[in-house]
C-alpha positions in Angstrom: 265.9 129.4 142.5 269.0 129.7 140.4 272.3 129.2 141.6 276.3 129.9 140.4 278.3 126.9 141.3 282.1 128.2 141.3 284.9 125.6 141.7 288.1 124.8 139.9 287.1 121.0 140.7 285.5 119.6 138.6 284.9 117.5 135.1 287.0 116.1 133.4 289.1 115.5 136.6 288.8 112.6 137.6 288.7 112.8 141.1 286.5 112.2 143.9 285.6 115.7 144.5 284.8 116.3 140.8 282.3 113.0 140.7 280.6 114.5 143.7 279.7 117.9 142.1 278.8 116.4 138.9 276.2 114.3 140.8 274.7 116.7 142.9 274.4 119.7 140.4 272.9 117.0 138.1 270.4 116.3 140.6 269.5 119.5 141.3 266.2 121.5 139.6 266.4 121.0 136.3 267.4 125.1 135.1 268.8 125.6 138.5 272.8 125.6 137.6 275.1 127.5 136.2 278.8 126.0 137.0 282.2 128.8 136.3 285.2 126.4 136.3 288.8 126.5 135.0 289.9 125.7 131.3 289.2 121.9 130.1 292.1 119.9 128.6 291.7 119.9 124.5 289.1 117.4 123.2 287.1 117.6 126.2 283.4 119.4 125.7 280.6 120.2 128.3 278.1 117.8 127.4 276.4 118.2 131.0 273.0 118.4 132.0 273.8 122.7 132.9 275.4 125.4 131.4 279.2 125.8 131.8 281.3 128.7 131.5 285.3 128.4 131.6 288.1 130.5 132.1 290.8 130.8 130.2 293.5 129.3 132.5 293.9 126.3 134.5 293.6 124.4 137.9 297.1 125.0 138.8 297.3 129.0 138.3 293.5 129.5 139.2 294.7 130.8 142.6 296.9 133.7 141.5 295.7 136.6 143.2 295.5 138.2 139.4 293.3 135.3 138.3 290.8 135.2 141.6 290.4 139.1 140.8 289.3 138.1 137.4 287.4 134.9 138.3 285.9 137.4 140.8 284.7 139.8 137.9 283.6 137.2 135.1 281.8 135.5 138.1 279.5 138.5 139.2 279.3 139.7 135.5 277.8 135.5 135.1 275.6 135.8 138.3 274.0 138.8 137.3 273.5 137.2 134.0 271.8 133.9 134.8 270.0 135.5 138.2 271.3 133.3 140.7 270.3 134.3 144.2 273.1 131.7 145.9 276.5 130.6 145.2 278.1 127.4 145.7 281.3 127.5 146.4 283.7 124.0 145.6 286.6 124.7 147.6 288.0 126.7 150.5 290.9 128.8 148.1 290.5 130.0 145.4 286.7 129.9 145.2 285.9 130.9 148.7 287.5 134.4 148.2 285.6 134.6 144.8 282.4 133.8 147.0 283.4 136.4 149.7 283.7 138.5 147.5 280.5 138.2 145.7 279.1 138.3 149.2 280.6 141.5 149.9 280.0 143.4 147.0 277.0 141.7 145.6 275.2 140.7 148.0 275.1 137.6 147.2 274.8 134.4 150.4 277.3 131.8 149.6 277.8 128.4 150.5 281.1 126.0 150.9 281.7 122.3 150.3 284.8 121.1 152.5 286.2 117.4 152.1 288.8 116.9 154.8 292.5 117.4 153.0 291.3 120.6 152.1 290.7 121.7 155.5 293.8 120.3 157.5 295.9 121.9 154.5 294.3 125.2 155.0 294.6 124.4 158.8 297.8 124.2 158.0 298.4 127.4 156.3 296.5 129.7 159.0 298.5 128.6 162.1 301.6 130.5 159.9 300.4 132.8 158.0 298.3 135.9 159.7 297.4 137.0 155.5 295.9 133.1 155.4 294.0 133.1 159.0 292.5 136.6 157.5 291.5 135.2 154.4 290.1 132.2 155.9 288.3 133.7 158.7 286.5 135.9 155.6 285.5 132.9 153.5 284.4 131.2 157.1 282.9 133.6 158.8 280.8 135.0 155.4 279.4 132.2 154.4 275.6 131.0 154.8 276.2 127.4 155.6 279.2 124.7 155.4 278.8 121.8 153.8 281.3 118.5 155.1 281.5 115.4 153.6 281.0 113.6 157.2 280.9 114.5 160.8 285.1 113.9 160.6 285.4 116.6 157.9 282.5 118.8 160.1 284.9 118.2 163.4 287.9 119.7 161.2 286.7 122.6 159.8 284.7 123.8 163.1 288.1 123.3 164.5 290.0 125.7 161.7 287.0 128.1 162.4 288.0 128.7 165.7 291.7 129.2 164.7 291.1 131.6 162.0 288.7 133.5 163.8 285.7 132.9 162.7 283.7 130.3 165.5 280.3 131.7 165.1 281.2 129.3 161.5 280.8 126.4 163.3 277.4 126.6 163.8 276.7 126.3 160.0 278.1 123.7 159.4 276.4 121.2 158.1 277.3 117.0 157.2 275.7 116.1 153.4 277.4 112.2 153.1 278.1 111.5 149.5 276.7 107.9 147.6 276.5 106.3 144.9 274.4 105.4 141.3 272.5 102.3 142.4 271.5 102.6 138.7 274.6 103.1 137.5 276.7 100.7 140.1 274.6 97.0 140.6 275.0 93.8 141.0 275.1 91.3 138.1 277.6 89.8 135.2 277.6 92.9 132.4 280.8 93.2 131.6 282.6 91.0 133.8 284.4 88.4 131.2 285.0 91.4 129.4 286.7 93.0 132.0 288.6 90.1 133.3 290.0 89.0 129.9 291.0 92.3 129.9 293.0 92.1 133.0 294.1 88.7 132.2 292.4 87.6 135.7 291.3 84.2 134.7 289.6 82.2 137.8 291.2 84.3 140.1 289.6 85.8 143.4 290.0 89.4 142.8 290.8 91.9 145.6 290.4 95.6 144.1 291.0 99.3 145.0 290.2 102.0 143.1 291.3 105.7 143.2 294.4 108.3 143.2 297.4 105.9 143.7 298.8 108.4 146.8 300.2 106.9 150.4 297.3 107.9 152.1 294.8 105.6 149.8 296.7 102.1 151.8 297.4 100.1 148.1 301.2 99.7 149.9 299.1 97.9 153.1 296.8 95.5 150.8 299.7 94.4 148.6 301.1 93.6 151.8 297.9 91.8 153.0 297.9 89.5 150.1 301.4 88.4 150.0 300.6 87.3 153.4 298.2 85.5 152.3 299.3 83.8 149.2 300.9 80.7 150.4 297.0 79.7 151.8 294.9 81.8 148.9 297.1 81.3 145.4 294.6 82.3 143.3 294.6 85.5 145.2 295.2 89.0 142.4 295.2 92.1 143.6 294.2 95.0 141.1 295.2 98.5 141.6 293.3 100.9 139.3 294.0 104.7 138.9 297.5 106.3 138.9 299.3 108.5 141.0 302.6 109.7 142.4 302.6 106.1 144.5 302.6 104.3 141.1 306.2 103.7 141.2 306.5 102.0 144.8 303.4 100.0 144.2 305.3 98.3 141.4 308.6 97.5 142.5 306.5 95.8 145.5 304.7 94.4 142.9 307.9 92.8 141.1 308.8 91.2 144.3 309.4 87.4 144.3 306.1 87.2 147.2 303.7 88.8 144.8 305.2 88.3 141.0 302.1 88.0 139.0 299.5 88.7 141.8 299.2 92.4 141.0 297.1 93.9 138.0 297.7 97.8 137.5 294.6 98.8 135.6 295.9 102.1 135.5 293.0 105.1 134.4 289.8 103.4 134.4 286.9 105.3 132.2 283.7 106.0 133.6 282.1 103.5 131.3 284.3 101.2 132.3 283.9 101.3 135.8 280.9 99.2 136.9 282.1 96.1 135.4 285.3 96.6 137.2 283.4 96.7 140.6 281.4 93.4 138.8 284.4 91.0 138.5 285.9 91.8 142.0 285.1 89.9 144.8 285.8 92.2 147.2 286.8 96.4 147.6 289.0 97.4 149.6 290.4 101.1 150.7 292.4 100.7 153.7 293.1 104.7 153.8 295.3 106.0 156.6 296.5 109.8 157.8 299.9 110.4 156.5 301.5 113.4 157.8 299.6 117.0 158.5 297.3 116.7 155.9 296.9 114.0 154.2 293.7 111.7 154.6 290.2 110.5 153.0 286.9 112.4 154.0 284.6 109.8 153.3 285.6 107.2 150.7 282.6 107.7 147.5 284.6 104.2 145.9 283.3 102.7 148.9 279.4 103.5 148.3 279.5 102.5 144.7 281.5 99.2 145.5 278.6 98.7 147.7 276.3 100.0 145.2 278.0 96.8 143.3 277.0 94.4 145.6 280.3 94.0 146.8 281.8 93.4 150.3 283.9 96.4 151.1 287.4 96.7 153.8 288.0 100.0 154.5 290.9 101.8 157.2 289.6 102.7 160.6 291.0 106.7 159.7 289.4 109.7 159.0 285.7 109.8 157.3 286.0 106.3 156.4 284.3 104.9 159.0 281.2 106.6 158.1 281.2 105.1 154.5 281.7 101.8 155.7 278.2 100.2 158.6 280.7 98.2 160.3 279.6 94.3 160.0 276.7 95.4 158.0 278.3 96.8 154.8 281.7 96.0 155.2 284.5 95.1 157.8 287.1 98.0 159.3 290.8 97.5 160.4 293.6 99.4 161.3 294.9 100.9 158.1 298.8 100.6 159.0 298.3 96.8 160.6 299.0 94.9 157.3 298.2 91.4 159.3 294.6 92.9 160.1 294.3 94.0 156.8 294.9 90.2 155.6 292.3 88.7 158.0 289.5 90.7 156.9 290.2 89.7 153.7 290.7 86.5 154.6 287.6 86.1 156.3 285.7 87.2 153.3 287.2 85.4 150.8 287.0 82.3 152.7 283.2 82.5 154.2 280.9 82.4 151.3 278.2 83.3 153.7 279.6 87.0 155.2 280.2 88.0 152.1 277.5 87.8 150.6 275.9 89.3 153.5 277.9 92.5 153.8 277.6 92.6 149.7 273.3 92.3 149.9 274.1 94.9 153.1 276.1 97.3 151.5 273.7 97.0 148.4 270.8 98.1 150.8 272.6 100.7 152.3 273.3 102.5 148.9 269.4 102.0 147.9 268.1 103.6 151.2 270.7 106.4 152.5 274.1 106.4 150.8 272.9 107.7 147.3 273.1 110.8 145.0 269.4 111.5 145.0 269.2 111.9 148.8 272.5 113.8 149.1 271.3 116.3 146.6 267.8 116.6 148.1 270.2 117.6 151.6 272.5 120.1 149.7 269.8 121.5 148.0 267.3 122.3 150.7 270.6 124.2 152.8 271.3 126.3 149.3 267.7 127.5 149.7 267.6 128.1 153.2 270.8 130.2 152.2 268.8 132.5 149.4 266.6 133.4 152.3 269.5 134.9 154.2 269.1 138.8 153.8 272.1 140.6 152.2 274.7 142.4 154.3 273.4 146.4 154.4 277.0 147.5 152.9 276.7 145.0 150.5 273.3 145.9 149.1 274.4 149.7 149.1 277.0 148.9 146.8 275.2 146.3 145.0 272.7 149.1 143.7 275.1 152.2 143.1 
């Protein structure tokens, strides 16, 4: 079976949501993928295991009405091309209209991955806007199956099915958890003086969190956490790595006289680079909250490849997190916007030798038998085929052969 994956996620962005589709579509039948995305930043080139076909403009001005009518076009002209009998679709707007679409003049079954922000925003954007709850309800109520990140994520976009009009939706919806590279991401000492030189980290006890440096991602909690704790833990360091609009606050936290030289901003970490950062940590930590309407963590992938690691992981009792995290098994949850509880988790797993290295063999476990690519893929795959068996609309065919 061939499929067109159509997103404007996806490599070289560095995101979460961009590491997840290069996974599974890597995973997938060898021959099976064909991705459309937006334009790549100069320098970068499509060395990936499938073709790729770009636009010609970018993330930001992919969803101009213009530009989905001609993503829309180059998209059919490219399905009809490479035979796919399903698409995948990578995000509720703009690719779910280019789906619909494809749906409705094509024939063509689609299917949409949803990841939590995505869904409150569009949430969001329905309850004021009767041209959004029309548009949603079409990309909802046309498509084959719905793929969430975890039964939070499900819960959410059953719930904006309903409110856009769509509820037979909910009953396709389907939860695919992401993982990890327990190939890629294991335990062991590659890289790890390397990496610590490089940070300047010394003998230190390392507390780490990596990702998009926004509020909702809890760095502002854990730098909190460890200048509680570092009159009793002074070779406690904190590294932050990634950047984001939060960048700023983190740092002039950072200078403060409680944590001066206990805070390492790594900034961008490359891919290469990444396993022996989860190597010389001694414990992960993503204490992710919900700020506002929309903002909040679907799952938590840096979780599963810290795990993947070996490494104890703390994550924030919020959103999808909980279902990254086997609670005393792979890691320990807290309230994300207690800073005290956030210290003695840490505390207790810097300080007992024993739990850590329990939750880290745990979490390592975990990754090997459930929270990995190869079994998400094998999920996502077998609901894109039972998609392609999903006859074609009658108007839709009519039109697809005139």
């Amino acid at each position: 079976m061939k499929t067109l994956f159509v997103s404007p996620d996806f490599k070289p962005d560095p995101g979460g949501i961009a590491e997840l589709y290069l996974n599974l579509l890597a995973r997938f039948p060898r021959g099976s993928v064909e991705v459309s995305t937006v334009r790549a930043p100069d320098g970068w080139r499509d060395e990936l295991p499938f073709p790729v076909r770009r636009m010609p403009f970018g993330f930001r001005e992919s969803s101009r009405i213009q530009n989905v009518a001609r993503w829309t076009l180059r998209a059919r002209r490219h399905a009809r091309e490479c035979g796919a009998e399903v698409v995948q679709v990578g995000t509720l707007r703009p690719a779910g209209a280019v789906g619909a679409w494809l749906r409705r003049t094509a024939g063509l079954p689609y299917i949409v991955y949803v990841h939590g922000k995505d869904v409150l925003k569009e949430r969001r954007k329905v309850g004021r806007s009767t041209l959004y709850r029309t548009t949603a309800r079409d990309v909802l109520a046309g498509a084959a199956a719905v793929i969430a990140n975890s039964r939070y994520t499900a819960d959410l976009v059953r719930e904006l099915a309903r409110a856009a009009g769509a509820p037979g939706a909910a009953a396709r919806v389907h939860v695919v958890h992401p993982g990890a590279d327990p190939v890629r991401f294991q335990p062991g000492d590659q890289g790890v003086a390397e990496m610590r030189a490089r940070l300047g980290l010394g003998d230190a006890r390392v507390a780490l969190t990596v990702g998009r440096l926004e509020a909702r991602k809890g760095a502002d909690r854990m730098l909190e956490a460890v200048a509680i704790l570092a009159p009793e833990l002074p070779h406690l360091v904190c590294v932050v790595a990634g950047e984001g609009p939060h960048r700023a606050v983190l740092e002039t936290r950072a200078a403060a006289y409680d944590l001066r030289g206990r805070v390492r901003f790594a900034g961008p970490v490359a891919d290469g680079d990444l396993p022996a950062l989860y190597r010389a940590a001694d414990v992960f930590l993503l204490p992710s909250r919900r700020v506002g309407a929309d903002e909040v963590e679907g799952f938590g992938i840096v979780l599963c490849e810290a795990s993947a690691s070996g490494k104890p992981v703390i994550g924030g009792r919020a959103g999808g997190v909980p279902e990254a995290v086997i609670e005393d098994e792979t890691g320990l949850l807290v309230d994300p916007d207690d800073p005290r509880a956030i210290a003695e988790a840490l505390r207790a797993v810097l300080t007992d030798g024993t739990l850590a290295t329990r939750l880290g063999e745990g979490g390592r476990r975990a990754v090997l038998s459930y929270f990995n690519w190869d079994r998400a893929a094998g999920e996502a795959w077998a609901i894109a085929c039972e998609a392609s068996r999903e006859r074609p609309w009658p108007a839709a065919s009519r039109k697809a052969a005139s």
